[in-house]
N, C-alpha and C positions, 0 to 999 in steps of 0.2 A: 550708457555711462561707461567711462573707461576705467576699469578697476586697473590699470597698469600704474605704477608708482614714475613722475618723473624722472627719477633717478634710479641705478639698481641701487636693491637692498638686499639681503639676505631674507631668505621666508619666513624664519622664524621669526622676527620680528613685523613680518606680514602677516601673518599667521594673530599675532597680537595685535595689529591694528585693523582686520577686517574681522574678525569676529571669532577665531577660533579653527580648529582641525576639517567641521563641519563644510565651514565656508569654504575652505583651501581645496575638501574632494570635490564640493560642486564643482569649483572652475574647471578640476580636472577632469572632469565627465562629460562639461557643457562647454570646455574650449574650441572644440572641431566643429562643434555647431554653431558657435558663436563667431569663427572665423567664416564658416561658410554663407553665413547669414551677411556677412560686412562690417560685421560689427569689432573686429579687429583685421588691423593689418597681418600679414604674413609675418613680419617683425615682431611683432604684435606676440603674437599668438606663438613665436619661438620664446621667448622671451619669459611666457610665461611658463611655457612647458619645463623651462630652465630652471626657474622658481621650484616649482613642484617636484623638480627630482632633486634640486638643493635639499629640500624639507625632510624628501623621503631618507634617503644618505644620510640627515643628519639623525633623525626619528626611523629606524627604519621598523619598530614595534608598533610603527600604525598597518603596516601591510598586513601583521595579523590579525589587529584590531578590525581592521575596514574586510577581511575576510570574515570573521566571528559574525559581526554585522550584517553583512550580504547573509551568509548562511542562514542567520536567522529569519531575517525578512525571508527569505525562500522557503524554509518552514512555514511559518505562519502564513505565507501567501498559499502554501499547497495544500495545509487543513484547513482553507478556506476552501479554496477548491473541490477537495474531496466532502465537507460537509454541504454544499450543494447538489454535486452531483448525488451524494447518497440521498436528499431529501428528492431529486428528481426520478433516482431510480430505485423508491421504496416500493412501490407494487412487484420490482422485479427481483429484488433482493428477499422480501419479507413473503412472498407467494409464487415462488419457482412455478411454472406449468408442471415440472417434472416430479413435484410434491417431495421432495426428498426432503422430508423431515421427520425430525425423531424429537424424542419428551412430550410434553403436552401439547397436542394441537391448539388448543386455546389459552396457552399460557400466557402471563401477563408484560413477560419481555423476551425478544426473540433477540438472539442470538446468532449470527450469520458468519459462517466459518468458509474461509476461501484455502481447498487443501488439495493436498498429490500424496496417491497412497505411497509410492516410495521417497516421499519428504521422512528425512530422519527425525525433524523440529515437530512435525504432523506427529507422528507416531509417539515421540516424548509428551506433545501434548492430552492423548489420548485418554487418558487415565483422570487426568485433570478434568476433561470435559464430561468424561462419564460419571466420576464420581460426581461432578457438580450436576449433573441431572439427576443423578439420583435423592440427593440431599435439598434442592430447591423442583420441588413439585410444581411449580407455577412456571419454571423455564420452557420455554420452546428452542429446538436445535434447527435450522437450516442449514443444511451440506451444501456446497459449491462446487460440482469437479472443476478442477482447472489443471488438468494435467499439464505441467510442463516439463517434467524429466525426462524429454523422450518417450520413442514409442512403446515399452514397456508401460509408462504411466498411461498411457493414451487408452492401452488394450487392457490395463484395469480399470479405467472410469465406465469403459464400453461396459465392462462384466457388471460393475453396479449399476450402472444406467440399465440395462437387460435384466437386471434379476430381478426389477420392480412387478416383471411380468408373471413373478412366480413369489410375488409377495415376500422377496428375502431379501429386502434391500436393506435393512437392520444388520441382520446377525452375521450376511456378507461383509460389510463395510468395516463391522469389529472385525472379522478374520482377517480381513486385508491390513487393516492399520494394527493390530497387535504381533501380525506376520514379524517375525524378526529378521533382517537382512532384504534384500532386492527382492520384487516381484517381477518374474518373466511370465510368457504367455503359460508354460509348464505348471507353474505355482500358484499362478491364479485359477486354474481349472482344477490342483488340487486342494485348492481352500475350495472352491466352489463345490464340488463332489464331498466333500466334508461336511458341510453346512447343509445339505440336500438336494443342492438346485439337479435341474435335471439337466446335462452338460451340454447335448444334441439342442432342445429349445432356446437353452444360453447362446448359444456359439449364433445359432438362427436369430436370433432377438437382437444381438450385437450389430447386426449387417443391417439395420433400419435402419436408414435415413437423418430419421428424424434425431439418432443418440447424435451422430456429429453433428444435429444443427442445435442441440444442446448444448453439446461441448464450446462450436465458436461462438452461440452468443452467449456465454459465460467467460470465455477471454474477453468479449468484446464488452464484458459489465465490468472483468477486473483492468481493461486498459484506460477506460474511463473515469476508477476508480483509482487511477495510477499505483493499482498493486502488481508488483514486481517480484515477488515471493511467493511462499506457505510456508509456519500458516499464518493467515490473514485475516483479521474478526473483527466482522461492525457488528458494535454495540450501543442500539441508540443513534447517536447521529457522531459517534467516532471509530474511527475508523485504526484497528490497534495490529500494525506488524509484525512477524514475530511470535514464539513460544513466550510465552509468559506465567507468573506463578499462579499456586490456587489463590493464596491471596487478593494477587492483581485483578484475576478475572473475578472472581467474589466484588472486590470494588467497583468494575465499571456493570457488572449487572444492578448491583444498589444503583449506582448512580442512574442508570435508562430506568430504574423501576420508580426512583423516587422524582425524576423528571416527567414523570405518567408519561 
């Protein structure tokens, strides 16, 4: 069917005779294919291109209309995405190999926190997450290294991934995130030597193998999960970017508790 008008018109009046704003972006999205397809001439297909930038010019408050729009569709298409993959990747999310977990082991809603000890948003959120395990006895904590600040972050997810060996991967992990200012390789051997570890087994336990094939396949949970920050927290089946208040994380624990 040829939506071209015999004669020209102006769009806006196009715009009222083929159904609205709606109709006038399809043709603009679907002309290039509708030319290629035969379905309009070359003439054709200028013609209307001509229309549509009449419209725009005349309306040009739809360009951020049809932006606000896209944007949203792209939301909503990416929490769909991500609440797939987190229902794909709940044994890896919800049961680390690495056991890095803190609160109740068998609590009734897990909590899964994607963080970098020298994140500033990590370290503000701290307080928040302790206090709420302390006042919700049924919480479960899972920690996520995902060092991305650089090699500094790198050589302190290694120190807590290694102190699991010496059973101090708790009261490390507060030293590290309550630490005020930057961790360098210096500052994390002296929070560690403060906390007990024993420094010489640390430094040995760091160089396993096995801590950096923890590390990439925990980027490789957060790229799938298209987290691009810390901190970053699935709770239930969403997925919450960003430092948030106690308030907030109070609400979506109810909510993963009250959706069993």
């Amino acid at each position: 069917m040829n939506l071209l008008p015999s004669r020209p018109i102006s769009l806006t009046s196009a715009v009222r005779h083929i159904g609205g704003f709606a109709a006038i972006i399809g043709i603009l999205f679907h002309t290039s294919a509708l030319a290629d397809d035969g379905n309009f001439s070359a003439s054709e297909t200028q013609q209307i291109k001509g229309l549509v930038r009449e419209y725009i010019l005349e309306n040009p408050e739809i360009i951020a209309e049809a932006i606000t729009l896209l944007q949203a569709k792209q939301e909503t298409a990416k929490n769909d995405r991500q609440r797939a993959n987190i229902a794909q990747l709940q044994p890896a999310l919800l049961n680390p190999p690495e056991n890095t977990v803190i609160g109740n082991p068998d609590g009734d809603v897990t909590v899964v926190e994607f963080f970098d000890y020298n994140c500033g948003y990590c370290k503000s959120m701290f307080d928040t997450v302790l206090d709420t395990l302390q006042d919700d006895k049924e919480l479960r904590l899972v920690l996520i290294e995902f060092p991305i600040l650089g090699p500094n972050s790198v050589a302190a997810a290694k120190a807590a991934l290694a102190s699991r060996n010496q059973d101090m991967y708790g009261p490390f992990h507060q030293a590290m995130l309550t630490h005020r200012g930057a961790l360098n390789e210096s500052t994390i051997m002296t929070l560690a030597r403060g906390v007990g570890l024993d420094i010489d087994q640390l430094q040995t336990d760091m160089k396993d193998p096995s801590i950096d094939e923890i590390i990439d396949r925990n980027r490789a949970i957060a790229q799938q999960l298209e987290i691009n920050g810390t901190p970053a927290f699935v709770v239930g089946d969403a997925l919450v970017p960003g430092a948030v208040s106690r308030e907030q994380f109070d609400q979506l624990i109810e909510q993963a508790r009250s959706s069993g």
